[in-house]
Each structure stands twice: as C-alpha cells, then as structure tokens.
Residue frames relative to the residue before (quaternion, step in Angstrom):
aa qw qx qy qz dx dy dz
X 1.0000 0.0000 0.0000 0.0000 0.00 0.00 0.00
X 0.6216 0.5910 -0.2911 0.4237 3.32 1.12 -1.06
X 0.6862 0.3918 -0.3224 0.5212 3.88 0.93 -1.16
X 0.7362 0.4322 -0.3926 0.3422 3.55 0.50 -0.51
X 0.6533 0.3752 -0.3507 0.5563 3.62 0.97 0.02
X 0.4475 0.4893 -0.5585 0.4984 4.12 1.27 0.34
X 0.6221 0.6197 -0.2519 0.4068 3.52 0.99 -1.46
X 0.6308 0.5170 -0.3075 0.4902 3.72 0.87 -0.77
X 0.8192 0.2203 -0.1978 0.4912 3.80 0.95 -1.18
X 0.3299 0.7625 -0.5495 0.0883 3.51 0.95 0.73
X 0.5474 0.5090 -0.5015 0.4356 3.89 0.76 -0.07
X 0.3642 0.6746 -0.3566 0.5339 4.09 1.24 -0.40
X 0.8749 0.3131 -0.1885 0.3178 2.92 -0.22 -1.63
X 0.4490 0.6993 -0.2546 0.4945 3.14 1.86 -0.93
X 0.8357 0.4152 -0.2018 0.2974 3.44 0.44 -0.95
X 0.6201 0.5793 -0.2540 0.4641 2.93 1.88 -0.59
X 0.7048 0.6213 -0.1053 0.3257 3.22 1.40 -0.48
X 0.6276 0.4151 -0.1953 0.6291 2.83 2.09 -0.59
X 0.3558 0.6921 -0.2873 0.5584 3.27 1.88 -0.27
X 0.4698 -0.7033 0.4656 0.2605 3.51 0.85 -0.49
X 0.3829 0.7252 -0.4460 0.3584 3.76 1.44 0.39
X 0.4655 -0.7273 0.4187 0.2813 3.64 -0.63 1.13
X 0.6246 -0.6302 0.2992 0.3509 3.41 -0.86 0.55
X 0.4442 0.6957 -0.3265 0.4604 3.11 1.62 -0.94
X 0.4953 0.7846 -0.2638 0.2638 3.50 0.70 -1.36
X 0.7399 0.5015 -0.0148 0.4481 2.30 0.34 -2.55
X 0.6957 0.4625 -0.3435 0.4290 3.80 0.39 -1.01
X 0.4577 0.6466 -0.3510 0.4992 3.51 1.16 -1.25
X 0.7552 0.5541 -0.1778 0.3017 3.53 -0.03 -1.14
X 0.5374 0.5387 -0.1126 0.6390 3.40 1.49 -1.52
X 0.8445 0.3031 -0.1865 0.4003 3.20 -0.03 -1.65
X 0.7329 0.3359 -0.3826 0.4512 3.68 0.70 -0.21
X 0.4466 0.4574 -0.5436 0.5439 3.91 0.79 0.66
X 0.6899 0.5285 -0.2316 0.4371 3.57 0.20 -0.80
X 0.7057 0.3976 -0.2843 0.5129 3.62 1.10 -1.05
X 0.6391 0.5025 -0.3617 0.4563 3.88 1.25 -0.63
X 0.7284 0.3851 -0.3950 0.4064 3.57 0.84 -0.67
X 0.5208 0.6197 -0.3791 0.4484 3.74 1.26 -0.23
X 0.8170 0.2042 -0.1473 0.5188 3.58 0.35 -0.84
X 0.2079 0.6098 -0.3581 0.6758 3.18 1.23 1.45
X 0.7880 0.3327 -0.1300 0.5014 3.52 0.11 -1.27
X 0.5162 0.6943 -0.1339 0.4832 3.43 1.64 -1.40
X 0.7328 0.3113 -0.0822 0.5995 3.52 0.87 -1.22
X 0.7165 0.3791 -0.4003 0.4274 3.52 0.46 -0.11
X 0.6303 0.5483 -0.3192 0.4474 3.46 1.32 -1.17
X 0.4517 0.4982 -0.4870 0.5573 4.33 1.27 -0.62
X 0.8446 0.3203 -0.3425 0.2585 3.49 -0.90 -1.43
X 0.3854 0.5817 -0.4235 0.5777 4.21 1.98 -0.31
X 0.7629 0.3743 -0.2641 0.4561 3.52 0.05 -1.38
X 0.8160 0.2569 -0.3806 0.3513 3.66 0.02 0.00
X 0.5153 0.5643 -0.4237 0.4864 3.13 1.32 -0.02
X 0.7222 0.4931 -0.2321 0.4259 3.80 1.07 0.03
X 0.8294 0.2780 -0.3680 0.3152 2.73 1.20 -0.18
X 0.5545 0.5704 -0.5847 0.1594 2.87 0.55 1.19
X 0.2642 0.6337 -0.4548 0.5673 3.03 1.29 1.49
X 0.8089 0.0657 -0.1393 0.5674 3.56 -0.07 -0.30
X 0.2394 0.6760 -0.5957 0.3617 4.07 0.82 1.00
X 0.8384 0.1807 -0.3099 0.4104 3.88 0.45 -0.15
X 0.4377 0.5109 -0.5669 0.4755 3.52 1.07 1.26
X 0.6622 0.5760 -0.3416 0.3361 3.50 0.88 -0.48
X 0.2445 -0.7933 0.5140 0.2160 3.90 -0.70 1.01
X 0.8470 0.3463 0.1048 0.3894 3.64 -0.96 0.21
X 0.7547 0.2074 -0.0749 0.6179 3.52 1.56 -0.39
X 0.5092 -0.6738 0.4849 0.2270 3.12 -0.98 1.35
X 0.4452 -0.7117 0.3757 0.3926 4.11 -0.68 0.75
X 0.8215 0.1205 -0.1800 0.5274 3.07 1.40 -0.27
X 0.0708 0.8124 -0.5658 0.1216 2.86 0.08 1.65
X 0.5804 -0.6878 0.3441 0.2679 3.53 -0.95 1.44
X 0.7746 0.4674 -0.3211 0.2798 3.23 0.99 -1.48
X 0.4148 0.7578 -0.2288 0.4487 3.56 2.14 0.01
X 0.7925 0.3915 -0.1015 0.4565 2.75 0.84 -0.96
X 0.5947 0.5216 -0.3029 0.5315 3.65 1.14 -0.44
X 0.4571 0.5795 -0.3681 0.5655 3.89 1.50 -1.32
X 0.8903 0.2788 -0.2857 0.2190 3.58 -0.08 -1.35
X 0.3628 0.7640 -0.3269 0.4216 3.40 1.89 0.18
X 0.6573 0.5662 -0.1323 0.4795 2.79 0.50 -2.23
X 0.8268 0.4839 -0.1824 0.2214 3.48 0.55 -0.68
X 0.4667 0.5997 -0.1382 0.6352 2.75 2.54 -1.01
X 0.6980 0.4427 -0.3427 0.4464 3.52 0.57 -0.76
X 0.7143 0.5722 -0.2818 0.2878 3.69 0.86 -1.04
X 0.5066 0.6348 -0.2291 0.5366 2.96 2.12 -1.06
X 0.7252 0.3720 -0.3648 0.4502 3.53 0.46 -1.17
X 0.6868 0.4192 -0.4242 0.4155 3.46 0.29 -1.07
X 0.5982 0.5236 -0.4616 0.3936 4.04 0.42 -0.58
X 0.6384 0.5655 -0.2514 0.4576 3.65 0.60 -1.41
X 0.6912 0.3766 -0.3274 0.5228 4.09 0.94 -0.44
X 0.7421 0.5671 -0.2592 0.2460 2.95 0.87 -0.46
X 0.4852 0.7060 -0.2380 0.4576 2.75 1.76 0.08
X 0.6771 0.3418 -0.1940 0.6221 3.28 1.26 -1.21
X 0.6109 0.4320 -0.4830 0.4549 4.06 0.61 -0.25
X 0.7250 0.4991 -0.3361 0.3352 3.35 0.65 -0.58
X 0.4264 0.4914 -0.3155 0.6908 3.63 1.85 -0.18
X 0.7845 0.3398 -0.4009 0.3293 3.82 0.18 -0.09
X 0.4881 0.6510 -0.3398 0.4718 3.31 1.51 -0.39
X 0.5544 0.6384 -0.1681 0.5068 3.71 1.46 -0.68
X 0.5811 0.5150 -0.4817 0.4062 3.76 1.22 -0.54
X 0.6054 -0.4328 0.6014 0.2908 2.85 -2.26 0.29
X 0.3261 -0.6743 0.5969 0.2875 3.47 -0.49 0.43
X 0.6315 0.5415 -0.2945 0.4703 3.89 0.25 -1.35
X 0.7046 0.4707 -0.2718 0.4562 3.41 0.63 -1.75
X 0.7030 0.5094 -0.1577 0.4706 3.85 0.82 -0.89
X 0.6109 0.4815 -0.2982 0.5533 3.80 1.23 -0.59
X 0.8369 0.3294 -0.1477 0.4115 3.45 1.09 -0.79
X 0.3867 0.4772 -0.5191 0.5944 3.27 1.75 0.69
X 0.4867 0.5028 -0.5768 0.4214 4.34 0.77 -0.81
X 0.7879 0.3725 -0.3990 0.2851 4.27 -0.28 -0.85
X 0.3551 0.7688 -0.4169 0.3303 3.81 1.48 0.43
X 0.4121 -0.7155 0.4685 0.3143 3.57 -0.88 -0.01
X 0.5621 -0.6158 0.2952 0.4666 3.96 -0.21 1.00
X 0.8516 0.1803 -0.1779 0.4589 3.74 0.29 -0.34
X 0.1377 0.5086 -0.6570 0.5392 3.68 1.34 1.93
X 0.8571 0.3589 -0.3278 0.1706 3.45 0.54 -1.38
X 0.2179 0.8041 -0.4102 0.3710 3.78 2.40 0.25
X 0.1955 -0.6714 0.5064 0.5046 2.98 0.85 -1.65
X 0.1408 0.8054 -0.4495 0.3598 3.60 0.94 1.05
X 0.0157 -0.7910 0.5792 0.1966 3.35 -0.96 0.88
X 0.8025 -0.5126 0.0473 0.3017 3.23 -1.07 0.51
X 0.4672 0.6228 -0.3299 0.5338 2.91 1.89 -0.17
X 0.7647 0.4227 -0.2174 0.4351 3.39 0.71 -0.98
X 0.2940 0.7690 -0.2231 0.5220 3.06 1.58 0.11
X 0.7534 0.3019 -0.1517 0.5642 3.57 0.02 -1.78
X 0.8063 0.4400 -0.2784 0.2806 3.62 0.49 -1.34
X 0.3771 0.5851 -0.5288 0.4856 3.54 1.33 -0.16
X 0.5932 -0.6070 0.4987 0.1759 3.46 0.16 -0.81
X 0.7476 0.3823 -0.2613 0.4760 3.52 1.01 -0.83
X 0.3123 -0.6528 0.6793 -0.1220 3.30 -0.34 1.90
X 0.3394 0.7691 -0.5352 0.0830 3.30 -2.16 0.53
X 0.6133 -0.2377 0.3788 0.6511 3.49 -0.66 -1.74
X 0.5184 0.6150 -0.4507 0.3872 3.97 1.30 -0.29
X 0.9146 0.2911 -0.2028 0.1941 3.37 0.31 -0.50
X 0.2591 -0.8039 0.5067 -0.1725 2.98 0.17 2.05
C-alpha cells in the first residue's frame, strides 16, 4: 500500500528533490504519514481488543484478558512492522532521479500503462488523458 501511494507522489517527490530537499526529509515525510495512519489502527484495534475481552476472558488459560504487559508487546510490535515496511519503499523513493521523474510528469497518463496510442483510442477511455 505504502509503494503504491510513494508511486502515486513520485513527480512530488521529484520536486522536492531537485528543489534541494534532503533525502532524510523525504523519508521523514513517508514515514510520518505512515506512522499516523499506523498508530491509528493501533489505537483503535486496543480500545476493540479490550472491549472484547470481556467476551472471550473465559477461553483464555493463565492470562489475564487484559493484560497490559500484552498488550503494549502487541503494539510495540505493530508499530515497528509498519514503520519498517515504509521504510522500505521511502527509502527506494529517496533514490529517484529527479530529471528522470520531471520528464516522465510531461507524458500522457496512459504512455505511463505502457499503451500505445492506438491501443489507447481503442480501449476507449478518451478525455483530459489524451495529450
């Protein structure tokens, strides 16, 4: 999800870069959209999980349903994943060509399909795409 929505602002990212925006930035940027929508999920999925268990509290052996030190472990763990899992694709975006990326922005939206222009018309989908 993360590369396809880096992949979505790569003329952005382009711009910041040739713009002279540190690369660091750029990751900063990725990683802190990614870190709000993660610990988000994190906070909604605790206040689910404790509201449940006191539903499933007499299947459980040996472990309080809400036990804290569980429940922070299973945070701590979501967050590291998410933030690791962006970082992968921010760190591949920090890596673009700017030039190479400014001059793919003056293409037409379905050059970048790989479509030629014939195939293009006959698909049908006509509009503001076809430049």
């Amino acid at each position: 999800m993360t590369a396809y929505a880096i992949s979505r602002r790569r003329i952005e990212i382009g711009i910041r870069l040739a713009l002279g925006a540190p690369p660091t930035g750029v990751v900063a940027l990725v990683l802190g959209r990614v870190l709000t929508l993660v610990t988000a999920g994190v906070v909604t999925g605790g206040i689910l999980s404790l509201w449940a268990s006191g539903f499933v509290g007499g299947l459980i052996y040996g472990l309080p349903p809400r036990d804290p030190a569980t429940l922070v472990g299973a945070a701590s763990i979501l967050l590291a994943l998410g933030v690791f899992a962006a970082w992968l694709p921010a760190r591949r975006a920090v890596r673009i060509d700017p030039g190479a990326v400014l001059r793919e922005g003056s293409r037409p939206n379905w050059w970048h399909l790989g479509l030629t222009r014939r195939q293009h018309y006959l698909s049908g989908h006509h509009g503001e795409d076809d430049k």
